[in-house]
Chimera marker file (.cmm) of the C-alpha trace (Angstrom):
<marker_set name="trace">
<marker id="1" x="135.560" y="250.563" z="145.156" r="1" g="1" b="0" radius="0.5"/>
<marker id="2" x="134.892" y="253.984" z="144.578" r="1" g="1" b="0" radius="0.5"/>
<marker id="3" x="132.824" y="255.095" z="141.532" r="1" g="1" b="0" radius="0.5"/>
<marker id="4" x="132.725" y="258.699" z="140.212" r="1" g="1" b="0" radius="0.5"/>
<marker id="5" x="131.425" y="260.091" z="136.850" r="1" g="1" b="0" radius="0.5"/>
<marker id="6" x="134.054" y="261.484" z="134.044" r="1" g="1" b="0" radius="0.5"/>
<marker id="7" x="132.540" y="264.845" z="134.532" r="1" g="1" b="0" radius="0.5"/>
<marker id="8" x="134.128" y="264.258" z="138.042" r="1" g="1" b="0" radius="0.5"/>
<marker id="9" x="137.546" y="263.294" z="136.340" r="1" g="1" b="0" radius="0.5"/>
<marker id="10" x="137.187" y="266.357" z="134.257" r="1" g="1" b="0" radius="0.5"/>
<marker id="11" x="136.642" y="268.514" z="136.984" r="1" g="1" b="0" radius="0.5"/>
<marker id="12" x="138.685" y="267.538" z="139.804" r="1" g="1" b="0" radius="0.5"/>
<marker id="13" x="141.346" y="265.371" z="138.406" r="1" g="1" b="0" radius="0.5"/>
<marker id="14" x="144.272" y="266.359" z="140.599" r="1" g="1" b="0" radius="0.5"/>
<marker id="15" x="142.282" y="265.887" z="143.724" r="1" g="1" b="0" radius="0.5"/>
<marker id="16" x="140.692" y="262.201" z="142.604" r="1" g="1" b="0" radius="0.5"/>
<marker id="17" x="144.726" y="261.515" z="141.992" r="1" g="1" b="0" radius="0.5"/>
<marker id="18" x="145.776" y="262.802" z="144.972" r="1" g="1" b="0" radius="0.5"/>
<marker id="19" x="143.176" y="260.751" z="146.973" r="1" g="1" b="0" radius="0.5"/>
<marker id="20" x="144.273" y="257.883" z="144.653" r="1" g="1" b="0" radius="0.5"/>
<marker id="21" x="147.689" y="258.059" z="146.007" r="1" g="1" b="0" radius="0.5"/>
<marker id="22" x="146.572" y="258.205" z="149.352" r="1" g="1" b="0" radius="0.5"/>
<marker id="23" x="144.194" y="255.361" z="149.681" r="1" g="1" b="0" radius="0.5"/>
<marker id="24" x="145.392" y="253.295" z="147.118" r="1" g="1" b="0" radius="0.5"/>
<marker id="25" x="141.495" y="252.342" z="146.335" r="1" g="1" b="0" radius="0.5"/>
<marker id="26" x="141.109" y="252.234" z="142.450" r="1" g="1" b="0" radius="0.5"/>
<marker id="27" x="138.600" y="254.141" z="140.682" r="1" g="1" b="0" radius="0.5"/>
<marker id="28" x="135.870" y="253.391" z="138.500" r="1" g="1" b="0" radius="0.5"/>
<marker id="29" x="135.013" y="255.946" z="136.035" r="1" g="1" b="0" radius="0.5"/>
<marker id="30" x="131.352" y="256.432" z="134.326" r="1" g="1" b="0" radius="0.5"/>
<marker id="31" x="130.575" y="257.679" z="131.112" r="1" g="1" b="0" radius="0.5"/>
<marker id="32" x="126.747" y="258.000" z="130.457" r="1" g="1" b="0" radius="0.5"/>
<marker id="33" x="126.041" y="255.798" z="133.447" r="1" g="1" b="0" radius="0.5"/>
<marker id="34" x="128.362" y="253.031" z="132.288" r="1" g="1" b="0" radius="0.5"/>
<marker id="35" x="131.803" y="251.864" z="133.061" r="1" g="1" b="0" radius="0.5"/>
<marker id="36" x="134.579" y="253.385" z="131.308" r="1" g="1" b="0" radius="0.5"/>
<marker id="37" x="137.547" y="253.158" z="132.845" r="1" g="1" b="0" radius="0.5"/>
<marker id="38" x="139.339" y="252.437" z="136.071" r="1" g="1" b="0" radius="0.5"/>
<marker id="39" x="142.069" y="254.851" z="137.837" r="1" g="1" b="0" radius="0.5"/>
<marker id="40" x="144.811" y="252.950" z="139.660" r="1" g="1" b="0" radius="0.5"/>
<marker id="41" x="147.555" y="253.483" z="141.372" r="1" g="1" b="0" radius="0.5"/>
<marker id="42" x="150.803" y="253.052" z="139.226" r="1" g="1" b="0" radius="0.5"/>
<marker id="43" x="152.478" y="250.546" z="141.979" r="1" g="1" b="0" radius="0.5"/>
<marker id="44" x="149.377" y="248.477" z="141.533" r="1" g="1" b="0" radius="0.5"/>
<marker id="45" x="148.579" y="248.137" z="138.215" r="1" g="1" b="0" radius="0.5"/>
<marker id="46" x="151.983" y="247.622" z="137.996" r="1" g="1" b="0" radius="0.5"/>
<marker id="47" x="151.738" y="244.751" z="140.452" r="1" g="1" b="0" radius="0.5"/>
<marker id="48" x="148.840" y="243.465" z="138.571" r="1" g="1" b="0" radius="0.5"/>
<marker id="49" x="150.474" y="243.547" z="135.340" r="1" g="1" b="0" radius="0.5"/>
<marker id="50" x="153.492" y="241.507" z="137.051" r="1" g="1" b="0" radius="0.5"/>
<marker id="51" x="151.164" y="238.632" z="138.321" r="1" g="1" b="0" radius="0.5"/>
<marker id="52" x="149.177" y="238.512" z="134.779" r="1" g="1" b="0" radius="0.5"/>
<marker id="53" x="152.607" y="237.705" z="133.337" r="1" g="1" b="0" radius="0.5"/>
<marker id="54" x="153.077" y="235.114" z="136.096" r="1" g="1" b="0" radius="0.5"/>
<marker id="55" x="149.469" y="233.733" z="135.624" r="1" g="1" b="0" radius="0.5"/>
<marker id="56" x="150.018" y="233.524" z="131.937" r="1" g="1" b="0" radius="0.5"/>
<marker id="57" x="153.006" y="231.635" z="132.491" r="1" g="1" b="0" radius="0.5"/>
<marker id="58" x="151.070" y="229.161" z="134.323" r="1" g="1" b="0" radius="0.5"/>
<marker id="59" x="148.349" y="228.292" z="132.051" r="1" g="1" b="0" radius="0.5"/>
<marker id="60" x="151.286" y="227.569" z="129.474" r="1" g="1" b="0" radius="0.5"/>
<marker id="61" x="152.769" y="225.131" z="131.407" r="1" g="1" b="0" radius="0.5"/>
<marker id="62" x="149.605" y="223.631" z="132.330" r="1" g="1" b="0" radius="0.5"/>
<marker id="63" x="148.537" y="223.728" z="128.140" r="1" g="1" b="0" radius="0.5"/>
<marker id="64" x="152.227" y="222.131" z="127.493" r="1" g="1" b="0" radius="0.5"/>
<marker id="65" x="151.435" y="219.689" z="129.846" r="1" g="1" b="0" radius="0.5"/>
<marker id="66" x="147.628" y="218.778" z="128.554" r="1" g="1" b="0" radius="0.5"/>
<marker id="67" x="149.724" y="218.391" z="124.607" r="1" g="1" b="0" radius="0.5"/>
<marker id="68" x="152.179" y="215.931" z="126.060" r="1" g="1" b="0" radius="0.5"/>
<marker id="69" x="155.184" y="218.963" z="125.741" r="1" g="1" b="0" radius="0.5"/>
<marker id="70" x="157.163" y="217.896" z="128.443" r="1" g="1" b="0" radius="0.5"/>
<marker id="71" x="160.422" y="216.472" z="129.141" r="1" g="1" b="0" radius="0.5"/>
<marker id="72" x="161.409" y="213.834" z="131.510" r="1" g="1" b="0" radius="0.5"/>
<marker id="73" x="164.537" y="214.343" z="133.419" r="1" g="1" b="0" radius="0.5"/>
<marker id="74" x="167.170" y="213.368" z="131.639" r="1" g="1" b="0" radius="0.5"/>
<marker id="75" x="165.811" y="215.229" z="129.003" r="1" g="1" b="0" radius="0.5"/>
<marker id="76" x="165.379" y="218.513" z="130.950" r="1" g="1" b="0" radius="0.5"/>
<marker id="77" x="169.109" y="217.896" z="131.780" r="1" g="1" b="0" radius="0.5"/>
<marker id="78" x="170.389" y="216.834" z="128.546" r="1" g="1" b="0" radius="0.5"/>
<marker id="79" x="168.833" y="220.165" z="127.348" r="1" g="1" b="0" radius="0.5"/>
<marker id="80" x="169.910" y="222.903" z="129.894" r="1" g="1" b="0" radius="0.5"/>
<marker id="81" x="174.048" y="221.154" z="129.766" r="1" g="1" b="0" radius="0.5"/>
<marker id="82" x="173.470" y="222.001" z="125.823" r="1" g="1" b="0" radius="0.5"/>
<marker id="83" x="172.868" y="226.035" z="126.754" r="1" g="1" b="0" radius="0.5"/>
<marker id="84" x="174.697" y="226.086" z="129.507" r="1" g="1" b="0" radius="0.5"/>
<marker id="85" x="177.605" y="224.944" z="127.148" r="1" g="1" b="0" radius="0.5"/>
<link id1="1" id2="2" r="1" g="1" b="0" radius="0.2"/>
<link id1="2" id2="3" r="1" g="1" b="0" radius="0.2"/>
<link id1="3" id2="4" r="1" g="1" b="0" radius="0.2"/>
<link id1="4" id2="5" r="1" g="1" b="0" radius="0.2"/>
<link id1="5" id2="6" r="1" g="1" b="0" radius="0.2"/>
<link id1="6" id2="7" r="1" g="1" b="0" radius="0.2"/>
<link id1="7" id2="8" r="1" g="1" b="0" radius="0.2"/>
<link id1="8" id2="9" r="1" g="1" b="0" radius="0.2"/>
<link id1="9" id2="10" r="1" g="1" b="0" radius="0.2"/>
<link id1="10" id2="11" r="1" g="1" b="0" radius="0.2"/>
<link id1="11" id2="12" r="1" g="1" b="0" radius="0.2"/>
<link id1="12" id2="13" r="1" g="1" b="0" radius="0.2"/>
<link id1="13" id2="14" r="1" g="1" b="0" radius="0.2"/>
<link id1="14" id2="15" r="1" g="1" b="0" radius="0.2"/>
<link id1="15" id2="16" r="1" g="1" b="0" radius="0.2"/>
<link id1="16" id2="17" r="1" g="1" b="0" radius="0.2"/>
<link id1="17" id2="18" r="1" g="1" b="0" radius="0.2"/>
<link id1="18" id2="19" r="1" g="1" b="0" radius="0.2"/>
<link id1="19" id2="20" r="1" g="1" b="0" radius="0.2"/>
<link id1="20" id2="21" r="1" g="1" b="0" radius="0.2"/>
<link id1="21" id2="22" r="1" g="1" b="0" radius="0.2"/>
<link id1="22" id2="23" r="1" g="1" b="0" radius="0.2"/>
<link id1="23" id2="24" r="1" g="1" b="0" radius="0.2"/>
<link id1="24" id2="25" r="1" g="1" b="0" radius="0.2"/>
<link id1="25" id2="26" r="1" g="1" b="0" radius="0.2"/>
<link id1="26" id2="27" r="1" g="1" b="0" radius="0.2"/>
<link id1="27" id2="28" r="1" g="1" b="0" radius="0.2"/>
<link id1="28" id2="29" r="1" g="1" b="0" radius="0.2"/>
<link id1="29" id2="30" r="1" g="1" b="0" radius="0.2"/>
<link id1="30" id2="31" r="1" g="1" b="0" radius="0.2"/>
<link id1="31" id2="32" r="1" g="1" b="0" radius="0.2"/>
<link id1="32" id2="33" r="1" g="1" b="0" radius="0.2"/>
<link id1="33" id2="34" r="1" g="1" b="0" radius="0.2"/>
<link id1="34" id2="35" r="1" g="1" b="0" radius="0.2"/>
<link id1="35" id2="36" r="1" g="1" b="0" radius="0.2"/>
<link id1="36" id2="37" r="1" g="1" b="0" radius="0.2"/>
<link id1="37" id2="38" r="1" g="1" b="0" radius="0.2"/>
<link id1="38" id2="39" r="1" g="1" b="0" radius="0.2"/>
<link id1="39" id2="40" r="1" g="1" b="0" radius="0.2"/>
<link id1="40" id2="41" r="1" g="1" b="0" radius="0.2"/>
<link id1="41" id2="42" r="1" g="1" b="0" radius="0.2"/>
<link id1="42" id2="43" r="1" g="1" b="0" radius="0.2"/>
<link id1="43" id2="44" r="1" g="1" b="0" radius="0.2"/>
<link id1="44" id2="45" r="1" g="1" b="0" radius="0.2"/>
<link id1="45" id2="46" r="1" g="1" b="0" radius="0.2"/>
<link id1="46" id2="47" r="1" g="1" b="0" radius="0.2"/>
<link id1="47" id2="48" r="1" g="1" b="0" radius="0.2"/>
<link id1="48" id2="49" r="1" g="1" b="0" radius="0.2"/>
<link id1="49" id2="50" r="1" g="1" b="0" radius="0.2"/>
<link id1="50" id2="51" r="1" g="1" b="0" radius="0.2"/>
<link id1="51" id2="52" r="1" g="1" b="0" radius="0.2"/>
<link id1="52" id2="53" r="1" g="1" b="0" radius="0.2"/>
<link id1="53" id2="54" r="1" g="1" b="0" radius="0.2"/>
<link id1="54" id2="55" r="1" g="1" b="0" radius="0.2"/>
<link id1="55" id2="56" r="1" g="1" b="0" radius="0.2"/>
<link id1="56" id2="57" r="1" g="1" b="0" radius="0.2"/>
<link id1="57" id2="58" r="1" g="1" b="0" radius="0.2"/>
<link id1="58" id2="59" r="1" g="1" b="0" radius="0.2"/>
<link id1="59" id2="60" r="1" g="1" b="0" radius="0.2"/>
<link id1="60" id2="61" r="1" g="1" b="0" radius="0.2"/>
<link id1="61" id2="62" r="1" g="1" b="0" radius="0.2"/>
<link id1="62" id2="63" r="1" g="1" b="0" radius="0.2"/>
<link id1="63" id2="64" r="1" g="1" b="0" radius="0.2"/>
<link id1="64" id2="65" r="1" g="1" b="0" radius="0.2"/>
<link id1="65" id2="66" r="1" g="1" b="0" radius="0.2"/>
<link id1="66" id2="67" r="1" g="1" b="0" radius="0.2"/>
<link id1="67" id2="68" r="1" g="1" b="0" radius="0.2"/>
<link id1="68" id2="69" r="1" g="1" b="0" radius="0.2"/>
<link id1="69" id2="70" r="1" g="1" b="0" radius="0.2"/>
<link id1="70" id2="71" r="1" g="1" b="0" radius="0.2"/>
<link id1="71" id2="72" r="1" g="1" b="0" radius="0.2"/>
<link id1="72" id2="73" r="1" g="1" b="0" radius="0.2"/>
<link id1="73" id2="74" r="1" g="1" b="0" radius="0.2"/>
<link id1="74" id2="75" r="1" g="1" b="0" radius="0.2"/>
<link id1="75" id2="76" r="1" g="1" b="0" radius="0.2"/>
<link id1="76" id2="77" r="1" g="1" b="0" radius="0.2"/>
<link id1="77" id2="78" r="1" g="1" b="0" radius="0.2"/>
<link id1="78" id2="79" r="1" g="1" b="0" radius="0.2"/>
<link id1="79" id2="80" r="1" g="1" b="0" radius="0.2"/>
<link id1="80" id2="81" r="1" g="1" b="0" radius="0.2"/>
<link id1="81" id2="82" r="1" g="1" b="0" radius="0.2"/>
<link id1="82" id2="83" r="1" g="1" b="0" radius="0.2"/>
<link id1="83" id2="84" r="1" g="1" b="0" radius="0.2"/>
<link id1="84" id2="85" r="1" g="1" b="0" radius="0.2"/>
</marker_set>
């Protein structure tokens, strides 16, 4: 991962984009010798956004399954016919 400092970012934005969209590598950005903020390409974090939602959706199932919130399969089907109505 590449690291540059904001000064960087303030200086040469358009060229630490256009690099950006050309090798796709995200950016970390410094402030005072600390991380601030990461620069990403919009189809990634876009991408990444898309699998957190996916990921999230996971680790409900898996909490509605540790609290007994499931249905068995008549159940299931009993349910969908109802909004499928």
């Amino acid at each position: 991962m590449r690291i540059e400092l904001v000064t960087t970012l303030k200086r040469q934005a358009t060229k630490l984009l256009a690099d950006l969209r050309e090798t796709k590598e995200p950016i970390l950005i410094t402030e005072h010798g600390q991380p601030s903020a990461y620069l990403l390409d919009v189809a990634d974090y876009e991408l990444m956004v898309e699998r957190m939602k996916i990921l999230e959706g996971i680790a409900r199932g898996e909490q509605a399954v540790r609290d007994g919130q499931t249905l068995n399969m008549e159940q299931a089907q009993d349910k969908m016919a109802k909004w499928l109505k």
